[in-house]
Backbone as ProteinMPNN parsed JSONL, in Angstrom:
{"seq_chain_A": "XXXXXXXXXXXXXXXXXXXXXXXXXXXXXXXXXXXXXXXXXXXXXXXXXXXXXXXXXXXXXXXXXXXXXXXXXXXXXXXXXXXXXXXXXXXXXXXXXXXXXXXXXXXXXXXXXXXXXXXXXXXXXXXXXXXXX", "coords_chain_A": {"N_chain_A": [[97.273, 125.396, 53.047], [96.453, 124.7, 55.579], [93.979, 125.396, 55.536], [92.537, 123.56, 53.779], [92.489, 121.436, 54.783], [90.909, 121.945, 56.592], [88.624, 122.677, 55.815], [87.964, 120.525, 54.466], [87.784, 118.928, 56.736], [85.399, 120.155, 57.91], [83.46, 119.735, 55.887], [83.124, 117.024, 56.148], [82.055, 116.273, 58.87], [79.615, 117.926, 58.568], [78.561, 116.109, 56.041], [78.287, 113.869, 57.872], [76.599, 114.653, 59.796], [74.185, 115.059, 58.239], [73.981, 112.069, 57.414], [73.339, 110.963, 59.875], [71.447, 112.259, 60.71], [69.315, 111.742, 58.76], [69.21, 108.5, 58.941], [68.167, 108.285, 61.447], [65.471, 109.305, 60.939], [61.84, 108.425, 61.279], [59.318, 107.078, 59.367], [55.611, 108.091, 59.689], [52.295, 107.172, 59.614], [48.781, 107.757, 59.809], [46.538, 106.351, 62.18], [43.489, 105.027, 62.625], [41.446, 104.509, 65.772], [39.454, 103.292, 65.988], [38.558, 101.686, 63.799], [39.447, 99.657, 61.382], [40.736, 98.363, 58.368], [39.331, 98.381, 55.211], [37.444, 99.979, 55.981], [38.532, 101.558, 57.562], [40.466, 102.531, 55.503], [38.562, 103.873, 53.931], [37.48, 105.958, 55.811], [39.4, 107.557, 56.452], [40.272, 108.846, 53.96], [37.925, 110.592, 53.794], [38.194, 111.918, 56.183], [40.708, 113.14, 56.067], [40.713, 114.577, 53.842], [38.381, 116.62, 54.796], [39.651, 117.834, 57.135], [42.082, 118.667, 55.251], [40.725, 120.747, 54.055], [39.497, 122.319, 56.561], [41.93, 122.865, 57.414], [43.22, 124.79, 55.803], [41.75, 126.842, 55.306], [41.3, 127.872, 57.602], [44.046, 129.229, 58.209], [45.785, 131.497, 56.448], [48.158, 130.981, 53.957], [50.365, 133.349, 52.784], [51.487, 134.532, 50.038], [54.389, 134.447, 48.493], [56.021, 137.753, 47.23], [57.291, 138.615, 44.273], [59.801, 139.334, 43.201], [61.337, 142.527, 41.526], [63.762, 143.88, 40.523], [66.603, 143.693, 39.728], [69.596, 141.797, 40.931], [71.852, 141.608, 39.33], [74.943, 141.936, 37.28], [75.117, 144.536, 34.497], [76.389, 145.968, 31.373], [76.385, 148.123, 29.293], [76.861, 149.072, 26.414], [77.728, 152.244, 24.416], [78.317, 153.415, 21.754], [81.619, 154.013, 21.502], [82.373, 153.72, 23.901], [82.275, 151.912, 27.214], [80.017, 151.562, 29.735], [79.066, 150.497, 32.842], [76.691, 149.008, 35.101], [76.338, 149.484, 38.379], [74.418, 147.37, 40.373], [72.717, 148.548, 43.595], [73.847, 147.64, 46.649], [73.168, 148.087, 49.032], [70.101, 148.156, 48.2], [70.133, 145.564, 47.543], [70.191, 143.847, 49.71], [68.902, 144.469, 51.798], [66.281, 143.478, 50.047], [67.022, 140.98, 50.323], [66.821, 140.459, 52.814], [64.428, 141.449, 53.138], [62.725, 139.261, 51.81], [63.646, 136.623, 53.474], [62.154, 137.226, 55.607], [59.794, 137.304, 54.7], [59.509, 134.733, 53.787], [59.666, 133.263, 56.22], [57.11, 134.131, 57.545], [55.666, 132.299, 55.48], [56.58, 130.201, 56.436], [55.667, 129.65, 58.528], [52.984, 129.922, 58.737], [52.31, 127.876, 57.004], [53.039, 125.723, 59.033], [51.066, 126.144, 61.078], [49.137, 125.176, 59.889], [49.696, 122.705, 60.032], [49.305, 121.976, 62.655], [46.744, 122.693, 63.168], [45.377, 120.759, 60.724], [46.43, 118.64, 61.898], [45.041, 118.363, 64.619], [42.589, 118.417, 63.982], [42.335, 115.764, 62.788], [42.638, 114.353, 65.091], [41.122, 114.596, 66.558], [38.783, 113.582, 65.201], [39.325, 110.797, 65.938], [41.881, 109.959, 64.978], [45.03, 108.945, 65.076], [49.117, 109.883, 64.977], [51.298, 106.95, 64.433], [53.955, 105.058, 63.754], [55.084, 103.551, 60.528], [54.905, 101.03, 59.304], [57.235, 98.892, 58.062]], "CA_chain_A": [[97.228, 123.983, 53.368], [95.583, 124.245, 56.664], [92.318, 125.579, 54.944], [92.201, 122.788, 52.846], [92.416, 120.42, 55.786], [89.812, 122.169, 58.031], [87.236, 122.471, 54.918], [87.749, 118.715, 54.44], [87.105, 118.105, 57.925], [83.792, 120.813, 58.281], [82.577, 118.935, 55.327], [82.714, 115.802, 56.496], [81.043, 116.625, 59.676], [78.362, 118.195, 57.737], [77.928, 115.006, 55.783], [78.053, 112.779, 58.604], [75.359, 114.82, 60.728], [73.245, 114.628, 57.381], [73.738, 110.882, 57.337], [72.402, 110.709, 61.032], [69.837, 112.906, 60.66], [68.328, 110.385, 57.99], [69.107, 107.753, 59.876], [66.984, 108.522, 62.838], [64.164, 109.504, 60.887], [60.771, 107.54, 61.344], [58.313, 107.168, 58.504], [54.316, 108.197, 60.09], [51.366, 106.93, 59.453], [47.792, 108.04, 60.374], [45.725, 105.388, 62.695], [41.871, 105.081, 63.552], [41.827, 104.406, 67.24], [38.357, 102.272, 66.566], [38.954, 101.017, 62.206], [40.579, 99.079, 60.666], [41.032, 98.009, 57.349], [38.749, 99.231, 54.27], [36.44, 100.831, 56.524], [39.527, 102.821, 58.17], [40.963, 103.633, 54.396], [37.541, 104.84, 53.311], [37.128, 107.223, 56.539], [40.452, 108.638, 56.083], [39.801, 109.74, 52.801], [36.713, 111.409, 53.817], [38.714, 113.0, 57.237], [41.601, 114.062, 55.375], [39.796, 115.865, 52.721], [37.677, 117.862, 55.476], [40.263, 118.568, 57.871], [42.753, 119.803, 54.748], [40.051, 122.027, 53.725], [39.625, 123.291, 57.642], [43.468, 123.716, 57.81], [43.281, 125.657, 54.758], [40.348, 127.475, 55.696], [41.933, 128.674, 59.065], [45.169, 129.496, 57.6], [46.129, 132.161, 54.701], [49.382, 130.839, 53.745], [50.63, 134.843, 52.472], [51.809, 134.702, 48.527], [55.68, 135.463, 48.244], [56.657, 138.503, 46.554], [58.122, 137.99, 43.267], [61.195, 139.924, 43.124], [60.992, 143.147, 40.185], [64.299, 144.637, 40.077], [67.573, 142.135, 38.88], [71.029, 142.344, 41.173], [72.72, 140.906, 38.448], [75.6, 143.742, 37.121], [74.449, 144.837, 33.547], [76.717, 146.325, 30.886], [75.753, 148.928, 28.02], [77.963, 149.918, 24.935], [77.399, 153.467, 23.742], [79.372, 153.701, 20.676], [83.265, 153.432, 21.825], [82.906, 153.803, 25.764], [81.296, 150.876, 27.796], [79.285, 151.368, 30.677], [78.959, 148.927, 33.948], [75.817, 149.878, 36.211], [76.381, 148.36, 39.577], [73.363, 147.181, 41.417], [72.579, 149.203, 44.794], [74.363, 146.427, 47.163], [71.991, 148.494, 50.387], [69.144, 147.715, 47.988], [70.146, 143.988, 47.561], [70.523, 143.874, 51.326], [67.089, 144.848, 51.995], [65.416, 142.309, 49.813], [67.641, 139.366, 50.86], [66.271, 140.796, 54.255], [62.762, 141.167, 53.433], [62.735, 137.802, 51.464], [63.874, 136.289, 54.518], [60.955, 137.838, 56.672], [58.531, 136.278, 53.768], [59.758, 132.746, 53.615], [59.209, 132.872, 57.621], [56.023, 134.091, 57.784], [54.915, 131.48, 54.979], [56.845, 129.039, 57.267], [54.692, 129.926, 60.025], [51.899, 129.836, 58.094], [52.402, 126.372, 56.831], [53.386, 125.002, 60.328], [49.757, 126.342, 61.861], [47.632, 124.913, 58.782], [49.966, 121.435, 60.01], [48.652, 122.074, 63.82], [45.441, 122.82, 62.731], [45.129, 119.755, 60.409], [46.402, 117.577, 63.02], [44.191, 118.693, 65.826], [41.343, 117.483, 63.347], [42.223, 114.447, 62.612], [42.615, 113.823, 66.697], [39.12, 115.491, 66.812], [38.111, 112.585, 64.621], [39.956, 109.689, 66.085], [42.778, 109.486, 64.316], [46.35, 109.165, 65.643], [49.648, 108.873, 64.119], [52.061, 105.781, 64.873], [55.34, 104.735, 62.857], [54.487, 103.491, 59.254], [55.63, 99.392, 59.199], [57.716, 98.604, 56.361]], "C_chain_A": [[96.315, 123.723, 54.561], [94.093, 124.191, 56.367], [91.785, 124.823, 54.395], [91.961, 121.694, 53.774], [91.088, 120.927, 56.845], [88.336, 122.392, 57.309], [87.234, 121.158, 54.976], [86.706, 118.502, 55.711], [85.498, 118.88, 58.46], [82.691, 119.556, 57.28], [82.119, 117.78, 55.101], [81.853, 115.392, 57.711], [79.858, 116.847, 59.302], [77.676, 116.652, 57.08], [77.734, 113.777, 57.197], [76.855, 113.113, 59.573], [74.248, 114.818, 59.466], [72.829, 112.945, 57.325], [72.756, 110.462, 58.635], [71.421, 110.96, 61.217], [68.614, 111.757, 60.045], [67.888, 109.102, 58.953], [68.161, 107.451, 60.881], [65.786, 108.857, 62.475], [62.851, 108.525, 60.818], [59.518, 107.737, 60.599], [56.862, 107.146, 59.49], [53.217, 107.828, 59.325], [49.939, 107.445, 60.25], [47.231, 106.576, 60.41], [44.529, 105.361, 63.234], [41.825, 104.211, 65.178], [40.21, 103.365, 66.92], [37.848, 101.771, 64.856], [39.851, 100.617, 62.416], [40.241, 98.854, 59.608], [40.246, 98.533, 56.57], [38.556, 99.824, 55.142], [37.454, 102.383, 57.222], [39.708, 103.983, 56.866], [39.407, 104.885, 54.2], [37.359, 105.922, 54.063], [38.454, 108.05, 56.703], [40.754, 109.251, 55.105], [38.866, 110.701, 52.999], [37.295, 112.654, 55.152], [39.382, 113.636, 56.576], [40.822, 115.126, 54.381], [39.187, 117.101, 53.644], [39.087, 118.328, 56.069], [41.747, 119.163, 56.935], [41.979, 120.862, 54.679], [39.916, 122.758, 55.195], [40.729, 123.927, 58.269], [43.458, 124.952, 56.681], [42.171, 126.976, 54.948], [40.67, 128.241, 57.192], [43.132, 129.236, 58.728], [45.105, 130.092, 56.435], [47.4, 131.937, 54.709], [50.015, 132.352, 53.019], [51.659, 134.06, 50.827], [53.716, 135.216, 48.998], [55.739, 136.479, 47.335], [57.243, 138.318, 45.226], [58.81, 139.818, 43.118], [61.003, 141.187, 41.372], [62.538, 143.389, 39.439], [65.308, 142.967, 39.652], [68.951, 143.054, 39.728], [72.284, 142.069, 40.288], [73.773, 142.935, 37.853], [75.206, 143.997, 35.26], [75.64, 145.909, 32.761], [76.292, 146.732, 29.44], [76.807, 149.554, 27.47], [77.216, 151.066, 24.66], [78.508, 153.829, 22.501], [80.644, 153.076, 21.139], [83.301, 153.047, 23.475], [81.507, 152.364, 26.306], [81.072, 151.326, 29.193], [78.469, 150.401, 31.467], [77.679, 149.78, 35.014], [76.121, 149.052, 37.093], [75.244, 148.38, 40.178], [73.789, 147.299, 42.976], [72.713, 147.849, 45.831], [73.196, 146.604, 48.26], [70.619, 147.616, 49.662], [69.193, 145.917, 47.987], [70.067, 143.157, 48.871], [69.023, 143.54, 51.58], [66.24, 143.804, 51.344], [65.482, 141.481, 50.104], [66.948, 139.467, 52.448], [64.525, 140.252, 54.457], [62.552, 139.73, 52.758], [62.945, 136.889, 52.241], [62.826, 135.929, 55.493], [59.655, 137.232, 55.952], [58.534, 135.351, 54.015], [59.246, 132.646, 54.7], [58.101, 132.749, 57.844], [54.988, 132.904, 57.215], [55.127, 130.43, 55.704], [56.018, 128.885, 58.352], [53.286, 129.476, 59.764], [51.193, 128.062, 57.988], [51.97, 125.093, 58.283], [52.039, 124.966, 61.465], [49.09, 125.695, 61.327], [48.018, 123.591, 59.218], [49.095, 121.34, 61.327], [47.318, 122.113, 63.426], [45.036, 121.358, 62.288], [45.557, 118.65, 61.398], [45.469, 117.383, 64.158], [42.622, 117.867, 65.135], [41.364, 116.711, 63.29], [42.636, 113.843, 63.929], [41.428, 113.801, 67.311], [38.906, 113.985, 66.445], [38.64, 111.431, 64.479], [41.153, 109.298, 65.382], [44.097, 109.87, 65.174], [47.703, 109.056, 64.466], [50.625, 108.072, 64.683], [53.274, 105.51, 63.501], [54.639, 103.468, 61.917], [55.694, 101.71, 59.205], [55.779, 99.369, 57.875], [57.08, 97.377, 55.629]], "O_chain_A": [[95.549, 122.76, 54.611], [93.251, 123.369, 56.728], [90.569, 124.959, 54.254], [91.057, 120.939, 53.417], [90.514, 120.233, 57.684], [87.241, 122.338, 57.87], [86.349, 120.635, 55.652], [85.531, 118.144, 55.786], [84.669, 118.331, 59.187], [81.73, 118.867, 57.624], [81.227, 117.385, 54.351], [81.088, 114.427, 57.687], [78.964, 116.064, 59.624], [76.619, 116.151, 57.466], [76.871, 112.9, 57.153], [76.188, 112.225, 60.103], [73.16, 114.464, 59.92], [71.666, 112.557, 57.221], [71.706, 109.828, 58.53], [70.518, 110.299, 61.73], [67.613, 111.218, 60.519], [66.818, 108.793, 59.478], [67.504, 106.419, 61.013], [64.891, 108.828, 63.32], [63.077, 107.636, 59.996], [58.659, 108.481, 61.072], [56.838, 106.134, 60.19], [53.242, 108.272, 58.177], [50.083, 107.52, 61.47], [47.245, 105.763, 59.485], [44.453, 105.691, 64.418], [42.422, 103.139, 65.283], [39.929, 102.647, 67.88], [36.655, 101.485, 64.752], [40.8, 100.836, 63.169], [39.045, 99.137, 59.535], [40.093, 99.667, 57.025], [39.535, 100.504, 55.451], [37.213, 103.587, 57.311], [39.476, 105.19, 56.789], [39.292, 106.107, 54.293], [37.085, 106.961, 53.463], [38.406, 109.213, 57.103], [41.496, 110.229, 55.197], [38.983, 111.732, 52.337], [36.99, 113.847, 55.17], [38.987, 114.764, 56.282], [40.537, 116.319, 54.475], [39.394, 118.286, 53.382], [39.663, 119.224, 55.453], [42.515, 119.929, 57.517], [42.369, 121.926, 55.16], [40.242, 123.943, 55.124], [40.817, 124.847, 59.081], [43.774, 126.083, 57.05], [42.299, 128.055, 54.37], [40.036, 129.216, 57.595], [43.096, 130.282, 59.377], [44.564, 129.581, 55.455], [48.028, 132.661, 55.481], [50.14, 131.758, 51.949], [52.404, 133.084, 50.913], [54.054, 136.174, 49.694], [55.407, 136.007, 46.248], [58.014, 137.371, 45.381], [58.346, 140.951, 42.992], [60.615, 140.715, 40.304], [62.712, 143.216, 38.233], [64.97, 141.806, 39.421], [69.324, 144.21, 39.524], [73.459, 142.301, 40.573], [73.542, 144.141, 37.939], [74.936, 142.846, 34.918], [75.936, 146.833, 33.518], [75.934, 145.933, 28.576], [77.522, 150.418, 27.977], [75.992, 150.932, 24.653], [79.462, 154.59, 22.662], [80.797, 151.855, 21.189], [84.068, 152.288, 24.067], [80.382, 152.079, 25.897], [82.099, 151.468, 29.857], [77.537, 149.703, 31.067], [77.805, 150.893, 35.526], [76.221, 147.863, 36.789], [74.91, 149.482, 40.612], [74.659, 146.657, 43.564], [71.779, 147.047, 45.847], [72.395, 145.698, 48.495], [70.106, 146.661, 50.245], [68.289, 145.205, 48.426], [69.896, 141.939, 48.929], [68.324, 142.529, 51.521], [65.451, 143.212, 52.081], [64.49, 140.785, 50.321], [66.637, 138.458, 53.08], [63.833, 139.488, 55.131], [62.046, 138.969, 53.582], [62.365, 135.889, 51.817], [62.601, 134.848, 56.038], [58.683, 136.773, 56.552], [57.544, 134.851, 54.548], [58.225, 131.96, 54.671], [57.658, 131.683, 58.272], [53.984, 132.499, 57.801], [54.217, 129.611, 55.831], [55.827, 127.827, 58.951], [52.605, 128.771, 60.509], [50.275, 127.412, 58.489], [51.158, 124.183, 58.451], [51.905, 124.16, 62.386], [48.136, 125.321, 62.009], [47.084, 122.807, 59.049], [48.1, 120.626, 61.208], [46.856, 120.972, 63.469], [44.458, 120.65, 63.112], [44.759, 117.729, 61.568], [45.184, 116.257, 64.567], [41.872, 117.045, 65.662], [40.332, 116.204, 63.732], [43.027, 112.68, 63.836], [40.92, 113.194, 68.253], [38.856, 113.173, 67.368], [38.65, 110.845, 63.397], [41.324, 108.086, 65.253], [44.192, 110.908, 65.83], [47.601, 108.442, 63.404], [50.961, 108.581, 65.752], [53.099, 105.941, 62.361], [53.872, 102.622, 62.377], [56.911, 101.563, 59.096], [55.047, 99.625, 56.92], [57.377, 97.135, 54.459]]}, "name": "protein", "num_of_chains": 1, "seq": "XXXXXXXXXXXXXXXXXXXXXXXXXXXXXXXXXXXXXXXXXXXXXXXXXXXXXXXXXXXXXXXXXXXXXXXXXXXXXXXXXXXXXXXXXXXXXXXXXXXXXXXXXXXXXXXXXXXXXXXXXXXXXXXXXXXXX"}
């Protein structure tokens, strides 16, 4: 009974710091510090385009791994007797590990090519400011 009362209440916490989170978030926009209107759109088409390609171009985002073996448990009939192989839990360990150590690095990855692309489009007058509804 208590468990059932103290999951309730984690998972309402949980939802309620999800609700806030939203809440507080602020839609961005990119701004030309000396455009406006067509003339802005048209040169932010032409910035963006370069400065993805120079984020991309400074940045190797690293490929994940695709996974070979299967932890799943696997059962084989041989005539009358059945056989259960258990997948090596150490080995399942280890990938959940190194899979881990991947995602990061691509996270890292990502997060430089955003620095990067931002720094350009500051290079080339652009700012960003909160996106009017």
């Amino acid at each position: 009974m208590f468990c059932i009362k103290t999951h309730n209440y984690i998972l309402l916490g949980l939802f309620a710091s999800v609700c806030v989170g939203c809440s507080t978030y602020t839609p961005m926009r990119w701004n030309h510090t000396a455009l406006s209107g067509a003339d802005s759109d048209r040169q932010f088409l032409i910035d963006d385009g370069q400065c993805v390609a120079k984020s991309t171009a400074a940045v190797d985002v690293p490929q994940m791994p695709v996974r070979q073996g299967s932890t799943n448990i696997s059962i084989q009939q041989q005539g009358s007797s059945t056989q259960i192989q258990d997948p090596d839990v150490f080995e399942s360990y280890q990938d959940g590990v190194a899979q881990g150590s991947n995602q990061r690095r691509v996270d890292d990855a990502r997060n430089a090519q955003h620095r990067v692309y931002a720094g350009c489009m500051a290079e080339r007058g652009w700012s960003q400011v909160p996106a009017q509804p």
